[in-house]
Legacy VTK file of the C-alpha trace (Angstrom):
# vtk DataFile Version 3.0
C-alpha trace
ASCII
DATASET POLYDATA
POINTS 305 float
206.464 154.311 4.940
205.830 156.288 1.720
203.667 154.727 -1.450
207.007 154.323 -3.355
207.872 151.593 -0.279
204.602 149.992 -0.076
203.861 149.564 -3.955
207.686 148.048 -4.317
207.122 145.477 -1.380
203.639 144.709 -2.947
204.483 143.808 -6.402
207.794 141.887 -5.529
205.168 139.690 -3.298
202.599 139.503 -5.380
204.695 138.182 -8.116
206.482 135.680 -6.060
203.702 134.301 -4.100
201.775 133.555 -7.433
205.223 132.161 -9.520
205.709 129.915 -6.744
202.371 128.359 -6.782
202.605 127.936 -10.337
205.429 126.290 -10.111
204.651 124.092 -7.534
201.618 123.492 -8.489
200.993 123.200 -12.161
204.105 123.366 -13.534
205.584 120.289 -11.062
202.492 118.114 -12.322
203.517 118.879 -15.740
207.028 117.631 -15.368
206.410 114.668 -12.716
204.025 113.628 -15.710
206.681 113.771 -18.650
209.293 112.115 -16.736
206.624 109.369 -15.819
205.514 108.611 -19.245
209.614 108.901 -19.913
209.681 106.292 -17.101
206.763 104.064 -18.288
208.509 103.918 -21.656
211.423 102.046 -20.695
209.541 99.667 -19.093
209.403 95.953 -20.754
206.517 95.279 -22.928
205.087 92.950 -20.384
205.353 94.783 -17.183
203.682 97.873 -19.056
200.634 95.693 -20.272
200.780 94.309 -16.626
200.509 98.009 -15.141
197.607 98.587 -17.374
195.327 96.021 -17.170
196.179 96.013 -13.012
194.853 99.776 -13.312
192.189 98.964 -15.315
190.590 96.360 -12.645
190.360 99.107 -10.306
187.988 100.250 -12.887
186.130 96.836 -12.803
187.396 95.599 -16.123
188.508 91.743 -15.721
190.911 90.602 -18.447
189.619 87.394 -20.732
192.491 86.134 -22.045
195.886 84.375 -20.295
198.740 87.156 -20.082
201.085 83.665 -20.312
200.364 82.728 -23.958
200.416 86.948 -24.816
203.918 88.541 -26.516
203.821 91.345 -28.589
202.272 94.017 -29.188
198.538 92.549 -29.459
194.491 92.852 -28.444
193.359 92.083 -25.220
189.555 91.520 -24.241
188.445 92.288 -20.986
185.135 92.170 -19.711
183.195 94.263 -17.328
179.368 94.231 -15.881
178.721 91.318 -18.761
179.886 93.758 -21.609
183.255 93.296 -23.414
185.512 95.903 -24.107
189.088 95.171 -26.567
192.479 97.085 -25.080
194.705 97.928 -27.458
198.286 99.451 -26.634
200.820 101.007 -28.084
203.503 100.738 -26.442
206.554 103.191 -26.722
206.618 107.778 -25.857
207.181 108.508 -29.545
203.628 107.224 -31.031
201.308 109.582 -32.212
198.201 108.118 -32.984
195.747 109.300 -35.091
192.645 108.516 -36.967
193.638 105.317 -38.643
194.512 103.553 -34.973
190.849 104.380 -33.801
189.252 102.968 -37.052
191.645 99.968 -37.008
190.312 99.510 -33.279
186.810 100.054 -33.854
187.277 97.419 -36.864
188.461 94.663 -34.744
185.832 95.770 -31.933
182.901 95.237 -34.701
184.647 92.284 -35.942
184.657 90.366 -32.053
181.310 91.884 -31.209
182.000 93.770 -28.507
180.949 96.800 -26.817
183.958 99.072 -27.309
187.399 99.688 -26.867
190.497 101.073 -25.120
193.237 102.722 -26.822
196.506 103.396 -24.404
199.990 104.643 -24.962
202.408 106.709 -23.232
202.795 108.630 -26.491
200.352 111.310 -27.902
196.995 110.799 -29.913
195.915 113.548 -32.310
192.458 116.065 -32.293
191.369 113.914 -35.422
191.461 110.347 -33.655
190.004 111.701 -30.400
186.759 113.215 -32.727
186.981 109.647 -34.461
186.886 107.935 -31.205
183.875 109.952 -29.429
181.446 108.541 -32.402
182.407 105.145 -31.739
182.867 104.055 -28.075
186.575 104.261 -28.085
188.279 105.533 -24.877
191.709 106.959 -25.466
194.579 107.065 -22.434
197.487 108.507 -23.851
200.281 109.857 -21.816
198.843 113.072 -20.113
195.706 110.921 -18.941
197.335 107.616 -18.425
200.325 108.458 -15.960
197.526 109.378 -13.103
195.991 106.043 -13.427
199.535 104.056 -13.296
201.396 106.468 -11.280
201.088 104.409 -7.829
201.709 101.464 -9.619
205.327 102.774 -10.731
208.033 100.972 -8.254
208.355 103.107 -5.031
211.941 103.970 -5.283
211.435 105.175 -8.781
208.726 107.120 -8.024
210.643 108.845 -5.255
213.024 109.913 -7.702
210.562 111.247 -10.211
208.999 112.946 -7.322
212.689 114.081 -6.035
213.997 115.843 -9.416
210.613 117.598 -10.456
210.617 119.213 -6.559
214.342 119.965 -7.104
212.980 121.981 -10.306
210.306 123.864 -8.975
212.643 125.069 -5.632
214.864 126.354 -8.876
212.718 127.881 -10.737
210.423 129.628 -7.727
214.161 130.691 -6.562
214.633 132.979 -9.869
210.950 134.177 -9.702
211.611 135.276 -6.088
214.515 137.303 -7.703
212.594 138.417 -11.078
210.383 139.584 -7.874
212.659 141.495 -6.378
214.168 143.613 -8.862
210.332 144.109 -10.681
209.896 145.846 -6.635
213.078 147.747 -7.163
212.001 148.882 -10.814
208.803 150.125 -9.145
209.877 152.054 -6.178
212.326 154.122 -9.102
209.094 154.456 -11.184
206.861 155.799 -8.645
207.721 159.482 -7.635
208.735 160.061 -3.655
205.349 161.671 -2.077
206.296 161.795 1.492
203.394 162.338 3.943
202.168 165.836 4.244
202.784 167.588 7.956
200.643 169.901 9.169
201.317 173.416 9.771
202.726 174.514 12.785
199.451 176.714 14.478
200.237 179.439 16.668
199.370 179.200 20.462
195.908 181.396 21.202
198.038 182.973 24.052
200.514 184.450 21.369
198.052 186.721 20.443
196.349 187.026 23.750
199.717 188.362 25.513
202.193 189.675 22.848
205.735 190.621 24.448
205.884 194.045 22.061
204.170 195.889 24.857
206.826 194.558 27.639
209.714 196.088 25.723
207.524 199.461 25.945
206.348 199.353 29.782
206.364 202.829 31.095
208.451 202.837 34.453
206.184 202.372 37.435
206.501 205.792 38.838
206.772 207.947 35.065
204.651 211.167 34.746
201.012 210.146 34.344
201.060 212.127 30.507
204.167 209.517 29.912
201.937 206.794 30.715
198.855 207.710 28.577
200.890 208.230 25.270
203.174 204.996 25.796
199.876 203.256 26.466
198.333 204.551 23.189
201.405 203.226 21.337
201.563 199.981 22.961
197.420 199.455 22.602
197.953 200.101 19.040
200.610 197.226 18.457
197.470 194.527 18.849
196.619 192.966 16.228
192.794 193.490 16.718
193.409 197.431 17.388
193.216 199.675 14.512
194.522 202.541 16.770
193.546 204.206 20.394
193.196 207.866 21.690
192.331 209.486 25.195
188.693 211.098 24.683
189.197 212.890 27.928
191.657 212.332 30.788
190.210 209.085 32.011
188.143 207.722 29.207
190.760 205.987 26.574
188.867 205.288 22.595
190.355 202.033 21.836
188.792 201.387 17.791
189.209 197.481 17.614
187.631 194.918 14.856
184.869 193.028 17.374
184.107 194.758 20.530
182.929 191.044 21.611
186.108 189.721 21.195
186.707 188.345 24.672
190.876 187.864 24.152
191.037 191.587 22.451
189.560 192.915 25.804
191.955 190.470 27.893
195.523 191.439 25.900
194.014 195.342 26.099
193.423 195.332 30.140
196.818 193.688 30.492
198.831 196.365 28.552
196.378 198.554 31.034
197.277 196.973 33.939
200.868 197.406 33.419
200.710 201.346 33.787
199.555 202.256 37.633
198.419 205.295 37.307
195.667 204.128 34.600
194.186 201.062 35.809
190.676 202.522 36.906
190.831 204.279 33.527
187.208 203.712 31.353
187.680 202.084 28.103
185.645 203.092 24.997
185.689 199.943 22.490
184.516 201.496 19.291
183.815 198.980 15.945
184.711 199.858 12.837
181.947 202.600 10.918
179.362 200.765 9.507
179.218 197.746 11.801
176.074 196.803 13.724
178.025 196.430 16.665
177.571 198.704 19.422
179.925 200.478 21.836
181.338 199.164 24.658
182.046 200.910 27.613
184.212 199.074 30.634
186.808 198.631 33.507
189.871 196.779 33.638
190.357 197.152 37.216
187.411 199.225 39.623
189.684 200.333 42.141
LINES 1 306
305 0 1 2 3 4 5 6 7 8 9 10 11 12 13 14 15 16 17 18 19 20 21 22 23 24 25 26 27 28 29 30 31 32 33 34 35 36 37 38 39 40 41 42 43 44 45 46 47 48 49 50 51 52 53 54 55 56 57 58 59 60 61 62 63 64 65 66 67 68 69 70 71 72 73 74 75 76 77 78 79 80 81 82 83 84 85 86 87 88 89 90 91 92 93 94 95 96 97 98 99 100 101 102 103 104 105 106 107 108 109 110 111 112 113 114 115 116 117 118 119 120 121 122 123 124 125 126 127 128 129 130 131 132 133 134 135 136 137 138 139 140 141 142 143 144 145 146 147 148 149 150 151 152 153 154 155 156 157 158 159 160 161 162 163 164 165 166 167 168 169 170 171 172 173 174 175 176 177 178 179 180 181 182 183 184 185 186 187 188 189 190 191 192 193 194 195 196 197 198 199 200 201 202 203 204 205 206 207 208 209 210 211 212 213 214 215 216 217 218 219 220 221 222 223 224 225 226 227 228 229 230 231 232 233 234 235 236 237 238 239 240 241 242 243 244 245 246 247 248 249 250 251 252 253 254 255 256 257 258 259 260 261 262 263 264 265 266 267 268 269 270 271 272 273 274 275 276 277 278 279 280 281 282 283 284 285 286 287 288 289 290 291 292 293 294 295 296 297 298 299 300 301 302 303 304
């Protein structure tokens, strides 16, 4: 697999693996939690104050007044570890309160003595009313904080459905990231140039140059004058690779001039192009270095007998 292949597959995964946890993840909280606070909004006045004081008990808070004489939109006063606290909601998605609710609140929370306040909607409250509301014991749930705390108190089979649609949504939308994916892994693999692997040259076996066929096309017949088989030996000795030339000194000793007189597969191809002539296999070989070298002569048999 060449790096065009593997850089395409990684960025097409990369990007849909982290899209789809985005989407399923923080993207699905975002819309389960607008289509709550959608939800919570066209719910009657008194189940909504009912949702939010039954959330608020969890918290400890104990409600002081009798929900049967409450209608409207109104105060309530709750009470919790001997302190009282005033709720105040605004009910409806399209508030947006701001600094004037929290000093209205704080007002009436002066006014009945108590020890703070609550401030809930499913609408929005501003930067201004939340800085208001941090110097004077006012806690603000508007929609983005208040669907966790009355989420399981929504109906079950609207819930569901909230729960239904917003997974529907992120299935869609992870769908097209998969395919923005796929074609960001296609643009890649034409941006990055083709570098297939490298393969090694092909090395020649040692016994190529140990046993070259030259000489066989050159073998003096076994039974050719003995002058025959000196010269065509010359000639063929001289086709080595490691053998600058060769010449008969006398009429048994043949001067072979070769690179390295050590060179143990020199001396094997030369006694084999020897052994191939009959009448010269006891010959004495001279292997002479090149001038100047510090190697010395060498003097030897291919064959004794």
């Amino acid at each position: 697999m060449t790096t065009q292949w593997i850089a395409a597959i990684g960025v097409a995964i990369a990007i849909g693996c982290a899209a789809s946890f985005y989407f399923f993840t923080f993207q699905r909280r975002r819309d389960e939690a607008a289509a709550g606070i959608v939800a919570l909004s066209a719910i009657s006045w008194r189940g909504f104050i009912g949702m939010v004081l039954q959330a608020l008990r969890r918290r400890g808070y104990v409600q002081v007044v009798d929900l049967e004489d409450v209608s409207g939109d109104r105060d309530y006063m709750l009470e919790r570890e001997g302190a009282r606290w005033l709720l105040s909601c605004k009910h409806g998605s399209t508030y947006v309160l701001g600094r004037n609710a929290v000093q209205a609140l704080s007002s009436e929370v002066l006014l009945k003595s108590a020890a703070g306040g609550l401030l809930v909607t499913q609408g929005r409250i501003d930067t201004e009313a939340r800085g208001a509301a941090g110097k004077q014991r006012i806690e603000l749930l508007d929609g983005a904080t208040l669907w966790p705390e009355l989420r399981d108190l929504m109906p079950p089979g609207e819930l569901e459905a909230i729960r239904a649609r917003t997974g529907a949504a992120a299935r869609q939308r992870a769908l097209l990231a998969w395919l923005f994916a796929l074609l960001a892994g296609v643009a890649t693999f034409l941006a990055l140039p083709d570098t297939p692997r490298a393969t090694a040259p092909a090395v020649p076996a040692p016994a190529a140059v140990a046993a070259p066929a030259a000489p066989v096309r050159i073998e003096a017949p076994p039974h050719a004058p003995i002058e025959t088989q000196r010269s065509d030996l010359s000639r063929a000795l001289a086709t080595l690779p490691a053998v600058d030339r060769a010449i008969w000194a006398t009429g048994s000793t043949l001067q072979v001039f070769v690179a390295r007189v050590d060179d143990q597969a020199s001396v094997d191809a030369i006694c084999a192009l020897v052994l191939r002539h009959p009448d010269l296999t006891s010959s004495r070989l001279q292997l002479t270095p090149p001038p100047g070298s510090d190697q010395q002569t060498r003097f030897l048999q291919c064959r004794s007998f």
